[in-house]
N, C-alpha and C positions, 0 to 999 in steps of 0.2 A: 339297591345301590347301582347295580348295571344299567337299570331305567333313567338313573339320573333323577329320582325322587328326591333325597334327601342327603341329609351327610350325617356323618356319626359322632356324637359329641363324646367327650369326657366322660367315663363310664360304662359308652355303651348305647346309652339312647338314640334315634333314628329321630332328626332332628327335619320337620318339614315347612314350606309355607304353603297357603291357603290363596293368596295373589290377591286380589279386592276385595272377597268376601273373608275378612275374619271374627264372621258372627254369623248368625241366623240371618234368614229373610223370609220374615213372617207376612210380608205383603205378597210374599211369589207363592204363596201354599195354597193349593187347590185340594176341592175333593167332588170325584166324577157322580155328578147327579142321575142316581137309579134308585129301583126297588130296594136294591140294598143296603142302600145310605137311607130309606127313609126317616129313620131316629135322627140324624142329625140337624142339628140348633146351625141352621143358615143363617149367616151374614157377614160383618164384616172378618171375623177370623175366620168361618168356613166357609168360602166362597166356593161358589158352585161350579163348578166343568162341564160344558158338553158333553154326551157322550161321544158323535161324531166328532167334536177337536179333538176328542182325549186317542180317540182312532186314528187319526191322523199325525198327532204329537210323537203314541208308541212306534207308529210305523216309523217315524222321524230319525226316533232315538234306536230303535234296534237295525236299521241301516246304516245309521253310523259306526253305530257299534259290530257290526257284521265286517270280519275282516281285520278286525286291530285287536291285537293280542288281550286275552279278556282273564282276571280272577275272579276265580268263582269258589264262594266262604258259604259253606252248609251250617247250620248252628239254629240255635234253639233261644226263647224270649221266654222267659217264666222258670224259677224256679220248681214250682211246683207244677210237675207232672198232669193234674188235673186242668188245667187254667194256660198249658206253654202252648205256645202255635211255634211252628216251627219256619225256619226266614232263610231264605237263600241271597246273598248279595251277589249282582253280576254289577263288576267295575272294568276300568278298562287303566286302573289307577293300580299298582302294588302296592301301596302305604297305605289307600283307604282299605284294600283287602286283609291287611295288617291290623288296621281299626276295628273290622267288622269282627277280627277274630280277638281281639281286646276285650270291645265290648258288650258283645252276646257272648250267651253259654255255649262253651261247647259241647258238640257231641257224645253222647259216653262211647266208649271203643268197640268196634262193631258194630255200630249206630248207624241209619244213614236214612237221610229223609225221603230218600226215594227219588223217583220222575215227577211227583206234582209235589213241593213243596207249599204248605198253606199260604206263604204271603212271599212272594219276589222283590228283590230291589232292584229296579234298572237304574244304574250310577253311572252318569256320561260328564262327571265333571268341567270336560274342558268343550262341553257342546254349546254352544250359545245359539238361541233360535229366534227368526224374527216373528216380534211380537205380534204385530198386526196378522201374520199367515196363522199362528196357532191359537188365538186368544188370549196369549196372558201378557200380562203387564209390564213383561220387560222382557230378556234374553234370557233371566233364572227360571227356575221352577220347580216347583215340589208337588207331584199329583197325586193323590190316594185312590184306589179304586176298589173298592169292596168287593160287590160282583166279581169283579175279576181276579181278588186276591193281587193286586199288580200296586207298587209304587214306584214312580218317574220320577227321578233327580238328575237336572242339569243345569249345566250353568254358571257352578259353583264347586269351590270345591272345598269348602269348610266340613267337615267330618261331621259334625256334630246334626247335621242334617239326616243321616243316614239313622244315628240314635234315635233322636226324636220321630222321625217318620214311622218308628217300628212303634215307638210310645203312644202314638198318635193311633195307632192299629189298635195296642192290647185297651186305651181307654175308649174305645167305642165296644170291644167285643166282651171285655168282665163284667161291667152293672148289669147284664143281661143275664149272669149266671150269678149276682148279689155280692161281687167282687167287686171292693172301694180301690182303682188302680187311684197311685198318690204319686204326686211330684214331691218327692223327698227321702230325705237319707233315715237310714236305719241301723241303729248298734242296739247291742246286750251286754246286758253284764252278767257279774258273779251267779245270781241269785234268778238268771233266767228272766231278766224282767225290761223287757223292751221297750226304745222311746222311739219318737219317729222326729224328724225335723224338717219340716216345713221351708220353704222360701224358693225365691226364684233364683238365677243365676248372682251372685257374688255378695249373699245376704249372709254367708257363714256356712251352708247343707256340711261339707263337705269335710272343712275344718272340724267341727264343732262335735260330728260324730266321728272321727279318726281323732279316738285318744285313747291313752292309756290305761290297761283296768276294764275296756270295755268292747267287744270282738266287734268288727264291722260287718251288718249283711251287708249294705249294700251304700251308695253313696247320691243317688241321683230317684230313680225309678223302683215303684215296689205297690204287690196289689197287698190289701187286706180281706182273710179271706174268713169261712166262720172258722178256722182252725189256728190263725194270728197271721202274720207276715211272710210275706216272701218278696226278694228279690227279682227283678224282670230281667237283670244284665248279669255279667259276668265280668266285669271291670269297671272303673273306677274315670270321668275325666275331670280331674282337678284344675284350677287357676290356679296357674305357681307365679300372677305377677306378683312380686315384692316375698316370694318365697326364701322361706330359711330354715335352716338346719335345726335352728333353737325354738324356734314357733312352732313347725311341723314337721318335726323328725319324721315320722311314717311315711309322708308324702314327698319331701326333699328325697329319701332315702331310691325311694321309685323312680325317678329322674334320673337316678345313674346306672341304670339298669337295661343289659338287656333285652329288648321288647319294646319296653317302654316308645312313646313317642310325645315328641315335643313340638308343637305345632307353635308357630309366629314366635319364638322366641330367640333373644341376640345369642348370638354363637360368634366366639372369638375364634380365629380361624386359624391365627397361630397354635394356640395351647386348646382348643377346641372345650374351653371351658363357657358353659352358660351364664350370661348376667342376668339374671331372675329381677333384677330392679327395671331392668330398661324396656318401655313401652312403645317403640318406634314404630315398630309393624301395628300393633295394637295392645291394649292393656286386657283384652282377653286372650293371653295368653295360654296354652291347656300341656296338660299331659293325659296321653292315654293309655293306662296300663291293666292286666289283667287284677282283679281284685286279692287273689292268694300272695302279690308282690307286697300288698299289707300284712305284715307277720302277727295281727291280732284281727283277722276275720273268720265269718263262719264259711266254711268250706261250703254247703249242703246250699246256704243262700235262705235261711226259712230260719226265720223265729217264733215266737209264741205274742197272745197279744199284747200289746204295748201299755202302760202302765203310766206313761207321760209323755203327752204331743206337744210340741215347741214350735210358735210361729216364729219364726223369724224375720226380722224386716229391717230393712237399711236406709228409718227415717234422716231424709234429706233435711229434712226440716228443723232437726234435732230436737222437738217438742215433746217426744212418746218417753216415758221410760224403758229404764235399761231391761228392767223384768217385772212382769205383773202377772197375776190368776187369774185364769178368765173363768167366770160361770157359764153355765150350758149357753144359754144367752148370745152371751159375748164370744163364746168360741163361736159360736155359728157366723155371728155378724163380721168377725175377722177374717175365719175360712173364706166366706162370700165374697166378704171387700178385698184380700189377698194385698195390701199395700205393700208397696216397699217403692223405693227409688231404683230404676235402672241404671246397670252401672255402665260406665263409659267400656265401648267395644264390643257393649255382651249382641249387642244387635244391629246393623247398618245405620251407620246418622248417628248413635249416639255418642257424643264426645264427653258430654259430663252427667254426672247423674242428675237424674229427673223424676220426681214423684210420677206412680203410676200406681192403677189398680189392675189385676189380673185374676178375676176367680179363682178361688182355689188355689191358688198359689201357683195357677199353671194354665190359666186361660186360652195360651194359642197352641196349647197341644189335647184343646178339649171338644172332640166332635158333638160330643152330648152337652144337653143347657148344664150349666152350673149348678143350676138345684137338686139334678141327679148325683151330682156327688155328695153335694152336699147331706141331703136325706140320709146319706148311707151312712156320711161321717154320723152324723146326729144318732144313728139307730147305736153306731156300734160304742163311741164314748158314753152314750146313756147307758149301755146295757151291762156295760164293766165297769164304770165306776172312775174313767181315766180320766185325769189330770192335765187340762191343758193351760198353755202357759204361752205370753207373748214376749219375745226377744226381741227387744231393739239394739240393732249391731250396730246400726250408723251412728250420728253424729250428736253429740251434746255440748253443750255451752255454748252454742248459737246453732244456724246452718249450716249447709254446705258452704265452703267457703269463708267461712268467719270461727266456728268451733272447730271443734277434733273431733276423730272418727274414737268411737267409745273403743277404750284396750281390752284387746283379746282376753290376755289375763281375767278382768274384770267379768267378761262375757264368759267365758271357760268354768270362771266361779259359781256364777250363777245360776249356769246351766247344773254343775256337778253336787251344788248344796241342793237343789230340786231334785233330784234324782234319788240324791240317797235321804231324803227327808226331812233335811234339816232346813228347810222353808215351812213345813206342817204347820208349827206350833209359833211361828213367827208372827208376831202384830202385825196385820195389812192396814196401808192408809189410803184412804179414796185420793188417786189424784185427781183435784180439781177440776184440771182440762178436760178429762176424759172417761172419769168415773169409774176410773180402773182401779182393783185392789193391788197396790205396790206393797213386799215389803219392807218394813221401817230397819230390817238389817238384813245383812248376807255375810258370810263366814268369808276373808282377804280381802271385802270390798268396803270401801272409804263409806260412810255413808250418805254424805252428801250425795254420792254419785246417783244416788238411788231418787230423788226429786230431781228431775230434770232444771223446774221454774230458776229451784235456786242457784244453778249452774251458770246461769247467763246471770250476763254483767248489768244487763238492762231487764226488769224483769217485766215491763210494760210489753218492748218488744217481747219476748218469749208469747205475752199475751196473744199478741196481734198476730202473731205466728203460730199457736195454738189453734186461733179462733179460724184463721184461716184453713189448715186441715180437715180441721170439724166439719167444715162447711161442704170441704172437697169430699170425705168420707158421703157424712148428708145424701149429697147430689148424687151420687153412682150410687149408695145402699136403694136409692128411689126403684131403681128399675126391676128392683128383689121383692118390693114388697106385696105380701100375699099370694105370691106364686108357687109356694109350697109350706107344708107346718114348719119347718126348719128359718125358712125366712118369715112366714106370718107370725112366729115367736118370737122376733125379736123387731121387726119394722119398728114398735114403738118406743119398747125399753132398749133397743140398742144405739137406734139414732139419738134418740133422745139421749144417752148415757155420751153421746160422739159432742155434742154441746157444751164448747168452754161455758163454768160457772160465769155471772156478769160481777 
């Protein structure tokens, strides 16, 4: 508060902005080409670095940074002891030292990583550098350096960059020790029996495993290891646009808390009350709080192995059903294809959602090809027997723009009748479109809701809209095929399965 970061809302929360960037910038991510990036799958998401620029850029950012009052957050990435690297943030920001200490673990007491910590963050937020002198593409940047254990961020000062950067570390350093890191949230329940949930930013992760009845590991980031789950972070960053007390009690509840922070959201400045409806700065709106402020999580960050995986996906197109089973097959060829629509705000440019594919449900935080995770998923759900399942959150009874975005209620049910089993014994119907086993009932949900085709008004259109995806699936599954047994198993029964019936 004496810096002038932020202001304190109603409750308690430490309310910030983020100034032009209030999203990622995935075109400004770099990673410094040596011997010790050899593993990584170069191109358009892992663009390469100089080493001489990246020499020049450091010296850039630690001179600026040399002389202005600096936080420096010691903490820890990995639940589990075997598999954590330990992370030091140097900002030159109080709120993001605030974040860093949100969103990684902390220290246990007595703890202290020492003088070489495994991975650095240099965080010069408000640096902007000209592009043409350092090489990158504009004034932001994001550079990872292996070798050197060192990550650069300037530029920007969206937090959520600092997360990701470290995420982007533990998925290159686990497959190497047979550790599947996963973009997705993680709960348990009663009976110790873990699910995982899939999706990219604003497809449900977050909601959908903060519910009642079932303890949260973790909400974002988590490796699988041969011993079952663990959590990579230590806090929790939710979208609370359109948040409410009646939908998401656990997470409203964190909001008013403090610690907590509230980045791009309205703050009434008389009654310093928050409008969680209002999108003006951005509809990626967040909160970032430590994970124990959810009073149904596991302390420890570690669970056992998972028992039922959920993709999640926020079809723009409103054609997918609401929930289907997927055979080994089909899990593979969804994990691979990772669809869902981007939501407006979650990334610079986007204003409305927009179909897209992202491996893995996490493609621009994957230094390694896609099929290496993939493999791993395919070893570990063959080898236990786990159930996975596709969640369509977005829209039915047309598109974007024409239908409604499917009720949470409905999505909540369908997740929670899969969990405790009472989908088992359910009749599945091949949808048409897709060749997906839907099934013909779920316990509070309408049945209708469950056939997408019959939801729209026009059922020719729905077709033409079907037929289209298929198509879009098709085309991006092409670059999969036969690059590993995980995709050689399904190149043909899964596109083929992606072909509206005629």
């Amino acid at each position: 508060m004496r810096a002038g970061s932020g202001r304190i809302a109603q409750g308690g929360a430490l309310v910030t902005a983020t100034g032009p960037h209030t999203g990622r910038s995935p075109d400004d991510r770099y990673i410094v080409r040596n011997d010790a990036a050899a593993a990584v799958d170069w191109g358009a998401v892992n663009v390469p670095f100089d080493e001489e620029r990246y020499g020049s850029l450091k010296k850039h950012v630690l001179d600026y940074l040399d002389g202005r009052p600096l936080y420096v957050r010691d903490a820890l990435a990995g639940a589990d002891d075997r598999y954590q690297i330990g992370v030091r943030v140097v900002s030159e920001s109080p709120w993001h030292d605030l974040f860093a200490y949100n969103m990684l673990r902390r220290l246990p007491p007595g703890c202290e990583l020492g003088s070489r910590p495994r991975f650095t963050v240099y965080h010069a937020p408000f640096l902007e550098v000209e592009a043409a002198r350092h090489g990158t593409r504009s004034s932001t940047f994001v550079v990872i350096d292996f070798a050197r254990r060192e990550v650069l961020i300037g530029g920007t000062a969206y937090a959520g960059e600092i997360k990701k950067s470290v995420f982007s570390v533990l998925n290159f350093l686990l497959p190497a020790e047979g550790v599947l890191p996963m973009h997705c949230s993680a709960n348990v329940g009663e009976e110790e029996d873990a699910a995982l949930f899939f999706g990219l930013s604003g497809t449900g992760k977050t909601t959908l495993s903060a519910v009642a009845g079932r303890r949260l590991i973790g909400d974002d980031e988590h490796g699988w290891s041969r011993d079952g789950v663990f959590n990579f972070e230590g806090g929790c960053y939710a979208k609370t646009i359109r948040l409410s007390p009646e939908g998401e009690p656990g997470i409203y509840r964190t909001t008013r808390m403090f610690g907590t922070i509230l980045e791009n959201v309205a703050l009434d400045e008389r009654t310093r009350e928050i409008d969680y409806d209002c999108g003006r700065l951005t509809e990626n709106t967040r909160a970032s709080y430590p994970i124990h402020f959810m009073p149904e999580s596991v302390s420890g960050g570690r669970g056992g192995h998972p028992r039922h995986v959920f993709f999640l996906t926020a079809d723009a197109f409103g054609v997918l059903p609401p929930v289907a089973r997927l055979d080994a097959e089909q899990a593979m060829y969804h994990f691979l294809s990772g669809y869902t629509a981007k939501v407006a705000g979650t990334e610079r440019g986007v204003t409305e959602p927009r179909a897209t594919f992202s491996a893995c449900f996490g493609a621009p935080f994957l230094p390694r090809h896609p099929i290496v995770y993939a493999d791993l998923l395919r070893e570990k759900i063959q080898a236990l027997g786990v159930k996975v399942w596709l969640v369509n959150t977005g829209w039915t009874a047309g598109g974007f723009g024409v239908g409604e975005r499917i009720r949470l209620e409905y999505t909540r049910a369908m997740v929670e009748a899969a969990l405790r089993g009472a989908l088992d014994d359910v009749p599945l119907a091949r949808d048409p479109a897709f060749g997906l086993s839907v099934p013909v009932r779920v316990p509070g949900v309408p049945d209708a809701v469950l056939s997408p085709r019959g939801t729209w008004p026009d059922a020719e259109r729905y077709d033409r809209a079907a037929e289209r995806l298929a198509g879009m699936f098709s085309e991006n599954f092409a670059r999969f095929g036969g690059a590993s047994s995980a995709a050689a198993s399904v190149t043909a029964t899964g596109a083929g399965a992606m072909r509206p019936a005629s």
